[in-house]
Each structure stands twice: as C-alpha cells, then as structure tokens.
C-alpha positions as CSV (number, residue, x, y, z in Angstrom):
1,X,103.7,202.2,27.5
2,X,101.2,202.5,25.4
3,X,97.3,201.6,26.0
4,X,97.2,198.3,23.5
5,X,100.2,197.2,26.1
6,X,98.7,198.0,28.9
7,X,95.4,196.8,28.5
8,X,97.5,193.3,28.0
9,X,98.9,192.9,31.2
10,X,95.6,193.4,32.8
11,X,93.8,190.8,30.5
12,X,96.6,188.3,31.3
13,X,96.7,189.3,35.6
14,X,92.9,188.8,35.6
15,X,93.3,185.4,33.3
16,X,95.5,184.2,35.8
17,X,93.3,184.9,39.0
18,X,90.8,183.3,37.5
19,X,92.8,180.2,36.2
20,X,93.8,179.9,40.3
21,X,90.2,180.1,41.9
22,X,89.4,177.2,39.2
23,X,92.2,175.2,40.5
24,X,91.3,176.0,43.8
25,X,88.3,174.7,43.9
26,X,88.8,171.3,42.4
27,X,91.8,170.4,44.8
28,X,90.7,167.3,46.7
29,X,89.4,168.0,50.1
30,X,92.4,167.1,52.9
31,X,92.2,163.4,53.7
32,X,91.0,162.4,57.6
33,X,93.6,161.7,60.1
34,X,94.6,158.3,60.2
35,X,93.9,157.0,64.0
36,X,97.3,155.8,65.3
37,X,97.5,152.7,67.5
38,X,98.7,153.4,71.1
39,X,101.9,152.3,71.8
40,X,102.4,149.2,73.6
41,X,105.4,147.7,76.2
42,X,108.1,145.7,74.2
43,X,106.7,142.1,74.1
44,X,108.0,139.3,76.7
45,X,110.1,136.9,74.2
46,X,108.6,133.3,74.0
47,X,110.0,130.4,75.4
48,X,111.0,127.9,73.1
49,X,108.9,124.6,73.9
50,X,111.0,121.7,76.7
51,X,112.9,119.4,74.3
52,X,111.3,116.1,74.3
53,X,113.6,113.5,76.1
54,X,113.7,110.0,74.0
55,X,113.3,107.2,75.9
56,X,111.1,104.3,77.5
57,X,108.5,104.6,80.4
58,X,108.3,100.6,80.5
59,X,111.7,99.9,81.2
60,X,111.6,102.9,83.5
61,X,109.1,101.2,85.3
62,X,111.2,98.1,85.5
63,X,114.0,100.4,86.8
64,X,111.6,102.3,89.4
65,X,111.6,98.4,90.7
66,X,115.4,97.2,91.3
67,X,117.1,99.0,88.5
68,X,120.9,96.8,88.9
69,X,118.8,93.9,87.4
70,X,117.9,96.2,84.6
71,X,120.8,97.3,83.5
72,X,122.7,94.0,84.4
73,X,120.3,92.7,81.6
74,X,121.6,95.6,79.1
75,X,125.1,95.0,79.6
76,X,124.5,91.5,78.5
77,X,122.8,92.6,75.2
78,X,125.6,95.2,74.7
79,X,123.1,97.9,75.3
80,X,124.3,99.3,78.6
81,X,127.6,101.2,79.5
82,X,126.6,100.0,83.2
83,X,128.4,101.9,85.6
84,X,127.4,100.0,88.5
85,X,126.0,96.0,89.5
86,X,124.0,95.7,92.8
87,X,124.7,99.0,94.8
88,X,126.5,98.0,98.1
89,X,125.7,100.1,101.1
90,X,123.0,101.6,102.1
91,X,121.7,104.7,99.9
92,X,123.4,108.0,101.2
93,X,119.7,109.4,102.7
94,X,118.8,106.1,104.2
95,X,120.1,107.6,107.6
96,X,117.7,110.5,108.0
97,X,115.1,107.9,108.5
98,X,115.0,105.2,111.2
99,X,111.4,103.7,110.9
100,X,112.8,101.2,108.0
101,X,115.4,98.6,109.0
102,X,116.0,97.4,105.5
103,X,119.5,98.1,105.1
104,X,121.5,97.9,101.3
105,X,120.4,97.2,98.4
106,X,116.9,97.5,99.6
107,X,117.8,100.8,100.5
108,X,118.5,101.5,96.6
109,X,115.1,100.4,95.2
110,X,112.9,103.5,94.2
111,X,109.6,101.7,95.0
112,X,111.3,101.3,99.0
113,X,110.8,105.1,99.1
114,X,108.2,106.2,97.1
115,X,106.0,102.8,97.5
116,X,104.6,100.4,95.0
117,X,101.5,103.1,94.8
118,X,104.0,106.3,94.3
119,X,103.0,108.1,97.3
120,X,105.5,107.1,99.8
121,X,104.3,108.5,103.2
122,X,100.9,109.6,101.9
123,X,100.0,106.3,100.6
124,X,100.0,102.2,101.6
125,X,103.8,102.9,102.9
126,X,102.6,105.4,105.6
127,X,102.7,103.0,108.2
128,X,104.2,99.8,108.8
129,X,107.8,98.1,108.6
130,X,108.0,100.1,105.0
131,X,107.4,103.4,106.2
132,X,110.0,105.8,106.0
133,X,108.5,108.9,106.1
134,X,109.6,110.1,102.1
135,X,107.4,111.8,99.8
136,X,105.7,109.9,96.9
137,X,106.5,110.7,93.1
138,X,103.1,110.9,91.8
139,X,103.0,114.6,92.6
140,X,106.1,114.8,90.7
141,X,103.6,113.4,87.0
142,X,103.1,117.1,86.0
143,X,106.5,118.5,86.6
144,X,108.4,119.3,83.3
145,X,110.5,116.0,82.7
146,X,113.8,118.3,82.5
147,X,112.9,119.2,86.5
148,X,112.2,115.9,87.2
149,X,115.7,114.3,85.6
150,X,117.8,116.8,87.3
151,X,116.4,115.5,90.2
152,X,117.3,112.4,89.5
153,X,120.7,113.9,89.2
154,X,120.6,115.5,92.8
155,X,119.8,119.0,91.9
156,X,117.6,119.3,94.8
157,X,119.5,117.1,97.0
158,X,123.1,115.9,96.1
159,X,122.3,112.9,98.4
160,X,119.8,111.9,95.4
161,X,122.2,112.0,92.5
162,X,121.5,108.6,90.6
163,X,124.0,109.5,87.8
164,X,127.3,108.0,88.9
165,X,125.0,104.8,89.2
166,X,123.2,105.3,85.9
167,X,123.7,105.9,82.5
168,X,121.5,109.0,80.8
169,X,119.2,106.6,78.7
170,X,118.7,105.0,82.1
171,X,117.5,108.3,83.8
172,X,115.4,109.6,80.5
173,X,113.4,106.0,81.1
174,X,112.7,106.7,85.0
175,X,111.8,110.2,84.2
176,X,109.3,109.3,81.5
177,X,107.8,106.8,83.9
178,X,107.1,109.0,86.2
179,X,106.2,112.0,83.9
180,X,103.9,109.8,81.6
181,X,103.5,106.0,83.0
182,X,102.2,106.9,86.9
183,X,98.6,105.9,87.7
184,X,96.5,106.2,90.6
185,X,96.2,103.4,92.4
186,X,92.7,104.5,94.3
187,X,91.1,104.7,90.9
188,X,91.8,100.7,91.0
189,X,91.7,99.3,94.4
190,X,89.5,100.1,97.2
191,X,90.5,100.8,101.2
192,X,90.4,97.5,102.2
193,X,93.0,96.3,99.2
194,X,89.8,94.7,97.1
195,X,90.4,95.6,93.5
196,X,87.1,98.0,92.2
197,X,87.6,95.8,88.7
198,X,85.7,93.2,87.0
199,X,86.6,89.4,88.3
200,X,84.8,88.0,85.0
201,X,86.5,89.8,82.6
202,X,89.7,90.0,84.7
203,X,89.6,85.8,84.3
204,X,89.5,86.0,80.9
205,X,92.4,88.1,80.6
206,X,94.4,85.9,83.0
207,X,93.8,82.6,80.9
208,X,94.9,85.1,77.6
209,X,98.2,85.6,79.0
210,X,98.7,85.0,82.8
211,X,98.1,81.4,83.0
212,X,101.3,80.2,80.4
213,X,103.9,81.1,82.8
214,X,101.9,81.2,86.1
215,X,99.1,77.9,85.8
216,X,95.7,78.1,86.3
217,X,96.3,78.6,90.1
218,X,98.4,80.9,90.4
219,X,101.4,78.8,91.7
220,X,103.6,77.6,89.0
221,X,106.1,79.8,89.9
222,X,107.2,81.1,93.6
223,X,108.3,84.1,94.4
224,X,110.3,83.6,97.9
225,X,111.2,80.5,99.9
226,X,109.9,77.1,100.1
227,X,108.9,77.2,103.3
228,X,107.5,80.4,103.2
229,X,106.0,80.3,99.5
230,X,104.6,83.3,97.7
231,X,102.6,82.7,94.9
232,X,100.1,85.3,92.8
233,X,97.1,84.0,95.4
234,X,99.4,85.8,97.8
235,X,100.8,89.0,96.9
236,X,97.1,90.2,94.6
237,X,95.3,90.5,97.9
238,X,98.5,91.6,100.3
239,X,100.0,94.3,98.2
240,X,97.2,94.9,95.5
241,X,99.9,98.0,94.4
242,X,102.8,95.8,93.3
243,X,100.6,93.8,92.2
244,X,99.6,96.3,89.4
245,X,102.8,98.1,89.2
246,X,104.4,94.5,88.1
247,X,101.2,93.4,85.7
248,X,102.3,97.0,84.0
249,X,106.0,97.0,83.4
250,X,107.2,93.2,84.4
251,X,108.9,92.0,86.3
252,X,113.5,93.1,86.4
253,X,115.2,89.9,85.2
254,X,112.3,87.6,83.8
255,X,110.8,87.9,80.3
256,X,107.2,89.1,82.2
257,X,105.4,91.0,79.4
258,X,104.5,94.1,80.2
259,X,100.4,94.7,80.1
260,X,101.2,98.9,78.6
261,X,102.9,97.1,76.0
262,X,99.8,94.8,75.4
263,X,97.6,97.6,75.2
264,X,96.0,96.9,78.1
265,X,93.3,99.0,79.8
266,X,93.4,100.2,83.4
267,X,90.4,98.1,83.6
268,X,92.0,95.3,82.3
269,X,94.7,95.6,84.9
270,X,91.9,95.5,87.8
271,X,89.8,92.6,86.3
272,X,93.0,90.7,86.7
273,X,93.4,91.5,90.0
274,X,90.4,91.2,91.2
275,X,90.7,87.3,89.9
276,X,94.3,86.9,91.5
277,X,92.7,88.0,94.9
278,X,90.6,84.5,94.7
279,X,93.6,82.2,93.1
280,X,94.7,79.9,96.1
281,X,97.6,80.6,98.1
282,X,98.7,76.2,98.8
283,X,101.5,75.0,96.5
284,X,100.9,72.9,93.1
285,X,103.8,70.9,93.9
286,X,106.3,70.1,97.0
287,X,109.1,71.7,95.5
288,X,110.9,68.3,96.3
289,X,111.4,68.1,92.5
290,X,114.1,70.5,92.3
291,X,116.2,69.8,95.6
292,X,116.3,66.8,94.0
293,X,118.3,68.5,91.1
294,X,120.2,70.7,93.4
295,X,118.8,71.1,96.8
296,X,121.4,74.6,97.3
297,X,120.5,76.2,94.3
298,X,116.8,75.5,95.6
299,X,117.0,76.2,98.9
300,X,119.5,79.7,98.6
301,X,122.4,78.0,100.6
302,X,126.1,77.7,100.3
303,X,127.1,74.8,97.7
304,X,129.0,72.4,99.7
305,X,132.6,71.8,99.0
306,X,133.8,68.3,100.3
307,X,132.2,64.9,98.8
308,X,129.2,63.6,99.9
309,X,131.1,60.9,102.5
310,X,129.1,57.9,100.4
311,X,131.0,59.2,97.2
312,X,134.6,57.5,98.4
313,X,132.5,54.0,98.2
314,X,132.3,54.4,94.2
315,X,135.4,54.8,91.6
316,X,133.9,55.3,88.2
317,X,132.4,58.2,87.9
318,X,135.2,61.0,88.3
319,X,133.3,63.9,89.7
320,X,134.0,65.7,92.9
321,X,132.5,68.4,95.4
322,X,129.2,70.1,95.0
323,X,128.2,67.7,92.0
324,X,128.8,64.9,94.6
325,X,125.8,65.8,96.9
326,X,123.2,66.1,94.2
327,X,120.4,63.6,94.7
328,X,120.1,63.1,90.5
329,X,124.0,61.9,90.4
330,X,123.3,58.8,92.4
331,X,120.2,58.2,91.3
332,X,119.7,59.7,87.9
333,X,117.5,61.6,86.0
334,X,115.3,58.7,85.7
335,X,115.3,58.2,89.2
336,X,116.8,54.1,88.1
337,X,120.5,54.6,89.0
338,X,122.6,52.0,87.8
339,X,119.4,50.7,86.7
340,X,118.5,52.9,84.3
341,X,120.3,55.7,82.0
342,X,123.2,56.0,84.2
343,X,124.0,52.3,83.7
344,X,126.7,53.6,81.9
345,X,129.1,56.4,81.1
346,X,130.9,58.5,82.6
347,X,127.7,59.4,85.2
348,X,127.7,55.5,86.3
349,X,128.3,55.0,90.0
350,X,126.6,51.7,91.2
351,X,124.2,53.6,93.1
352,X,120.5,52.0,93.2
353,X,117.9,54.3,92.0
354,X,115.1,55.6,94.1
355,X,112.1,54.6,92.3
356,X,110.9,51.7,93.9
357,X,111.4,53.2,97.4
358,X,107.7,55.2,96.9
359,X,105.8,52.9,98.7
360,X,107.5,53.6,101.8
361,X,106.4,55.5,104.7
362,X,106.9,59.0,105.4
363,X,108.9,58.2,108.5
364,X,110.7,55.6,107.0
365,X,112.0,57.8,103.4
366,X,113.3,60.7,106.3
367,X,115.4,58.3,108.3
368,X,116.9,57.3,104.9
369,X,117.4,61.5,104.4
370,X,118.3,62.3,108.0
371,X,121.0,59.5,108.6
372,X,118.7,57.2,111.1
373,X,119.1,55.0,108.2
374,X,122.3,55.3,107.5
375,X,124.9,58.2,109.0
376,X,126.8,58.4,105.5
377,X,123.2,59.6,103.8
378,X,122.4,62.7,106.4
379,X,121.6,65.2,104.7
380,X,120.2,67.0,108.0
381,X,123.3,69.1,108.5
382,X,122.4,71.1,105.6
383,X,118.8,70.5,105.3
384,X,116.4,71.8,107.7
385,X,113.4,69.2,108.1
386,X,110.9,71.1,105.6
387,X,113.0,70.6,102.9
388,X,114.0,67.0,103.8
389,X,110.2,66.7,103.8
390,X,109.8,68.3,100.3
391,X,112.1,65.7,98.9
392,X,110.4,62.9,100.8
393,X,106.7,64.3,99.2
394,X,108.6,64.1,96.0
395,X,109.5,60.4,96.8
396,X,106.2,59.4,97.2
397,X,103.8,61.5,95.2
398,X,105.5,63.1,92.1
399,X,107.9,60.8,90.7
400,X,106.9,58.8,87.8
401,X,108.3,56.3,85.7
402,X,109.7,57.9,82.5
403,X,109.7,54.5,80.5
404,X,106.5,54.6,79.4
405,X,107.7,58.2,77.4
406,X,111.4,58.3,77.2
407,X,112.8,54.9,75.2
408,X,116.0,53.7,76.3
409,X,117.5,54.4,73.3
410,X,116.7,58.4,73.9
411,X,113.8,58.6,71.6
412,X,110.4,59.9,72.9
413,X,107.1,59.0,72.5
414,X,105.3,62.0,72.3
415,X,103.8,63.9,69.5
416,X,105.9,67.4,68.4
417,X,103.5,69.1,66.5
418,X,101.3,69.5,69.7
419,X,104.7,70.3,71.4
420,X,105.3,72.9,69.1
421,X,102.4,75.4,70.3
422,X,102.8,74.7,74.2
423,X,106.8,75.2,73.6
424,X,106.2,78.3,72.1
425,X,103.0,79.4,74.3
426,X,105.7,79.1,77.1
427,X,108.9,78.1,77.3
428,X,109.8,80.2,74.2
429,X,109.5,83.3,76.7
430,X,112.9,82.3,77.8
431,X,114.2,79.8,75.5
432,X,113.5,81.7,72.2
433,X,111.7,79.9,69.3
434,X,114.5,78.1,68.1
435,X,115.5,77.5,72.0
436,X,119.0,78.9,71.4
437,X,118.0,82.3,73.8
438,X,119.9,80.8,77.0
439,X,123.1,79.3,76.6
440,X,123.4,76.6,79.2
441,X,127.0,75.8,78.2
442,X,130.0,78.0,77.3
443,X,130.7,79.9,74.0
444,X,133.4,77.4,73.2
445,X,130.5,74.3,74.0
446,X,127.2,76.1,73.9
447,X,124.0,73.8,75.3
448,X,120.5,74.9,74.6
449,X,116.9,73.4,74.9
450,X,117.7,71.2,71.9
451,X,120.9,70.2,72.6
452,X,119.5,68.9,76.4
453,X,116.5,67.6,74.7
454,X,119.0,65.0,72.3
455,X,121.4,64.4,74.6
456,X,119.5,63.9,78.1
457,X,115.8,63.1,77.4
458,X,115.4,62.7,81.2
459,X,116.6,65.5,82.5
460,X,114.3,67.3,79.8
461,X,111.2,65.5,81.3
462,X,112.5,66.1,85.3
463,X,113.5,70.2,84.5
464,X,110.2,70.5,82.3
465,X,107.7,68.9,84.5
466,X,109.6,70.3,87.8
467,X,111.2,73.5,86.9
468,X,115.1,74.4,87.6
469,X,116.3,75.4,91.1
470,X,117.0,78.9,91.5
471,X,115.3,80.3,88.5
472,X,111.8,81.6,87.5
473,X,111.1,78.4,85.4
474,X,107.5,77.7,85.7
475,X,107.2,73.8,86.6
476,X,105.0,72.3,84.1
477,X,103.3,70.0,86.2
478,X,102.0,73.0,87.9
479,X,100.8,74.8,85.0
480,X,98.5,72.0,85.1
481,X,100.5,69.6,81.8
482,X,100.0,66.2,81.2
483,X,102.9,63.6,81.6
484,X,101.6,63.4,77.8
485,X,102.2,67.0,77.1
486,X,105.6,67.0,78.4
487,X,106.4,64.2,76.4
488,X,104.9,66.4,73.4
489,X,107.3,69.0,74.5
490,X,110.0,67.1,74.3
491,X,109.4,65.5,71.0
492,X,109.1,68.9,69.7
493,X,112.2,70.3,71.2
494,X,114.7,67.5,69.8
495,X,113.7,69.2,66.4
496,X,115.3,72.4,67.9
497,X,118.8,73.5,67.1
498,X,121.6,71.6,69.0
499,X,124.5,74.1,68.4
C-alpha cells in the first residue's frame, strides 16, 4: 500500500465518525412513557329495559270491580274471547279466611279482598263484616308490571291464578290499574269518611256531568232494593272509597263515564264528593211506576207462570202467563184501559183503566191490591206490603193524564228540537244518538227508542218519566223533567230511526 492509499482510508474512517456524532446528536430525544389505564373487572351486562304491556288502566279498574260484567260486555261487542260468565263457587282462597261470610261470586270480586281503598286489611276493610284479613294492592303500584301480571297468573300462589278465568288483554288492563291508575285514598278523604275536597267546586262539577243520569238529588237512579234504597246521598258519605273508585273508572255494565277519561283532577274527584255527602238520601219517586210495568222485574222475584185468575174472565186478547199479571196489560199504558189506547187491538181486554181510582184512599187502593176488594186481584201472595204500597203511592200521586201530550191518534204535542238536547244530554248514554244502541226486539224484528216512540207513544211517556224495571234507567221525573220535557223527548225521538 502505498502512502496516497493509505492516507485515504484514514480521511474516509475519520469522515465517517464524524458523519455519526452529527446524526447523533439530532436524533429526537425518546418520547415519555404513555401512562396506561389500570385494568378494570369485565363490566356487568345491562339489562334490556321491561317491555311495556299495552293495555287499559280504566277498564282495569272496571275489572278490579266485578270483572264477569266486563267481559260479558266484550263478548257482546266481539271483543272478548271470554273464557268464563259469573264465576260459580267461591274463590279457591276464600277458605283460609272466616271473618267474611260472603260466599260466590262475591268471593271473586278484587275490591272484596283488597278493598275499594286498595289496602285490604290495612285500610277501611280492617274491620267489619268485609274484613278478611288480605293484604291491599297499593303496595303492589311500584312493582315492575311483569311481577305484578304473573301474579295475577298465580306465580306466587297457584290459588291466585286468574288466567283460566281471563283472557291476557284482560290481565294487562288489571295490571296497568294497579301499576299506573291506584291513588291514595287518605290524600282525599279524612278519618271520619268527610271528603278533604272543595263542596263548591265539587257542585259545579256534579251539575257538568253527574246530574244527567243521576238528578239534582242524587236519586234518579237506585242502586239496591226498593225497600231498602240506595242512592248517591247514601253510599258518598258510607263508603267515601267506592265512591271515588266508581267516579274514576265507572261503573261494570252501565255507560258511567269514567272521570280519568274526562281529565279530571283528584281534586275534582273530592269536590264531588264532598257535594254527594249532602245530597239527600229520601226517594224522588215511589218506585210504584215501574211495578206497575212489571212488578218482578222490579222487585228481583220469580216471574210468575200461571194467569193472573182475573185473566179467564176476558177472551180477546190472546196472551198468557207472566204478561197476564202485569198491571199495564189490564189497564194500559195510559192508565184508560178499554177506555183509552187499548180500546182496541190485539192488547184489548175489557178491563177499566185505573185513572179515575186516584182519589181514593190509601186503605181503600190496598184492599183493591191485597184481595179485601176482590180475592181474584191479590196480589199479596207475591207482593210484600211495601211494594203494594209503592204501587198505591203511584195511584195517587204520580199518575197523570197523558191526553193533554199524547193525541189519540199517536202524535205528540211536544216540541223536538228541545228534545233533541235532553235526548242526547241523557238517554243517548244508552240509546246512542240515533237510539238504535239497544235492541229491544230480535235481530229478525229489531225495536229501538224510535221504533217505541211511533208505535206506543204511551209507553214512551210511562218508561221515560218512570224508568224500566230492572235496569239502570234514570226515571225522568226524578231527574227533575217536566211532563213538558218528556213530551219534548218524545217528539224528538219519533224522528229517530224505526228499523
């Protein structure tokens, strides 16, 4: 090698030691350590939210009251698979108790349990001939609604399985009553049953809605017997619960609107029942009107079977049995007999009417219902004497001559455009606006308001002015109408639809 050569390599090793402290010291400094989170436990996995269940707490509330009316109603409409009419029996735990002597279908009713307050033995059931010693449902409000409709379907007690008795629409509605509809009644009515609402405002509401069906006392309609009458002046101030349980949801069976529906407040609910507390507790009427129609209907009793023994004295008119012991196929609709519309046809039997016998006595109008006056006419066999009285009060005080509003031809003299609002006010509840809602006839011969109206003015004016036996009609001359105003009503409905 010779020294140009070797003086190379050394040029190019020192070139290169330099070239590597340069690079050196631009390399970027080492970047910090990135801070690692700690490690955490796997995560619990979420639980999907409780399917909402569809349904309606209304009608559960109408359930939680006699529930076989309910869905009686539904199977009607084509609505209800019903499994089940009026349970027979008593309910499977009925026999742990013994405090209750209710026995069937009683024993079926939620509200005989759990109380018309929720609470059952914690609440206005812990004593008394309803006591039973059950728990309440309001505790039950916060429960998810899936806990609370297995229940229903006995998956805490196979004794409490509702589910061969009801359909699954009917258990989502009593489950969404009592998950989303309960209320406490102590927020409403005080320890002594007095409602803690407002009796001014509560009137007002009442004469909104209340007074159409049940008159400005109270008494258009009864509840229970006629000798043992139960009217709104009664039950507001006895059982202040049911009372609010019923303005709420209604009432299973009657076309009672329900105050949720209306939008009505709890305060609203306690105004109006601190003004049914003051309502009277007498009777508008004797309830004479409808034995008169058909006392057995009236009175809950067994229709009789044989002919009235009077009826062999007559040939023409062709009916027999039950329809033979009705007070209005003697003497007619317009109380005239063979006086009056049943002069003729095929309803004629000879029979004098009853009209002019008002101005008896008392005494005298029950011998004439007993058989003192005649032993072919006593009626006391079936009859106890409050009821013979009830007719004889209807006699004398509440029969009127229908000439002066019913012509003999069957045309009215009323006015039907002022018909027209109290028909729909009130007996389109029932009837429906065109009357065609209750069929009285068959399918093959349907008869509805109108069809009555045309064909029978005065058994119109008798049904509207006195209700019909049996049934939650209101009776118009309770709800405080004019003769006038029935004759308006009447006018109006023989515009209604006959078929």
């Amino acid at each position: 090698m010779n020294n140009r050569t070797a003086m190379s390599i050394v040029f190019t090793g020192a070139l290169l030691l330099l070239m590597g402290i340069a690079f050196t010291g631009c390399r970027p400094a080492p970047a910090a350590p990135v801070e690692q989170p700690e490690p955490t436990s796997p995560t619990e996995p979420t639980t999907p939210p409780e399917p909402a269940l569809e349904g309606d707490p209304v009608r559960g509330g109408l359930l939680y009251d006699k529930w076989w009316v309910v869905t009686a109603e539904g199977e009607e409409t084509e609505e209800h698979e019903g499994k089940a009419g009026e349970p027979e029996g008593d309910h499977p735990l009925w026999a742990t108790q013994t405090t209750n002597t209710r026995s069937g279908a009683d024993t079926w009713r939620c509200k005989e349990c759990h109380g018309w307050d929720y609470k059952g033995a914690e609440g206005a059931y812990d004593s008394g001939s309803h006591f039973t010693g059950f728990v309440g449902v309001y505790a039950s409000r916060d429960k998810p609604a899936s806990e609370v409709l297995a229940a229903l379907k006995g998956s805490t007690n196979p004794d409490h399985d509702f589910s061969t008795m009801l359909d699954e629409h009917d258990l989502n509605d009593l489950t969404l009553f009592i998950t989303q509809a309960l209320v406490d009644g102590d927020e409403l009515v005080n320890s002594d049953k007095s409602s803690k609402g407002d009796v001014t405002a509560g009137k007002s509401r009442y004469e909104e809605v209340c007074i159409k069906c049940h008159g400005p006392d109270g008494n258009a309609i009864n509840f229970a017997a006629l000798n043992e009458p139960e009217f709104l002046g009664h039950l507001a101030p006895d059982n202040p619960w049911e009372f609010i349980h019923k303005v709420r949801f209604g009432q299973p069976g009657w076309p009672m609107p329900s105050a949720i529906n209306n939008d009505w407040s709890n305060e609203d609910i306690a105004g109006v029942l601190a003004y049914a507390q003051g309502l009277p507790t007498e009777a508008a009427l004797s309830g004479g009107g409808q034995l008169y129609d058909k006392w057995w209907d009236g009175l809950g009793l067994e229709e009789p079977t044989d002919n009235q023994p009077l009826w062999a004295t007559q040939s023409t008119n062709t009916r027999s049995g039950a329809d033979s012991w009705r007070c209005k196929e003697c003497h007619g609709w317009d109380y005239k007999g063979a006086e009056g519309a049943y002069g003729s046809g095929s309803h004629f039997t000879g029979f004098p009417g009853i009209l002019s016998v008002a101005s008896m006595s008392e005494e005298e109008l029950l011998g004439w219902l007993d058989g003192t006056a005649n032993p072919d006419h006593d009626f006391s066999g079936f009859i106890e004497e409050f009821a013979l009285r009830a007719l004889v009060a209807f006699i004398k005080n509440e029969m009127t001559d229908i000439t002066p509003y019913v012509n003999t031809d069957g045309t009215v003299n009323g006015e039907p455009t002022s018909g027209r609002d109290l028909f729909e006010g009130t007996c389109a509840n029932c009837h429906g606006v065109d009357g065609k809602k209750m069929n009285f006839g068959s399918e093959e011969e349907p008869e509805y308001v109108g069809t009555v109206a045309a064909d029978n003015p005065w058994e119109f004016f008798h049904k509207a002015s006195f209700g019909h036996p049996g049934e939650p009609m209101p009776a118009g001359r309770a709800l405080g109408w004019t003769l006038e105003q029935i004759t308006d009503i009447l006018a109006y409905s023989q515009t209604l639809p006959t078929k």
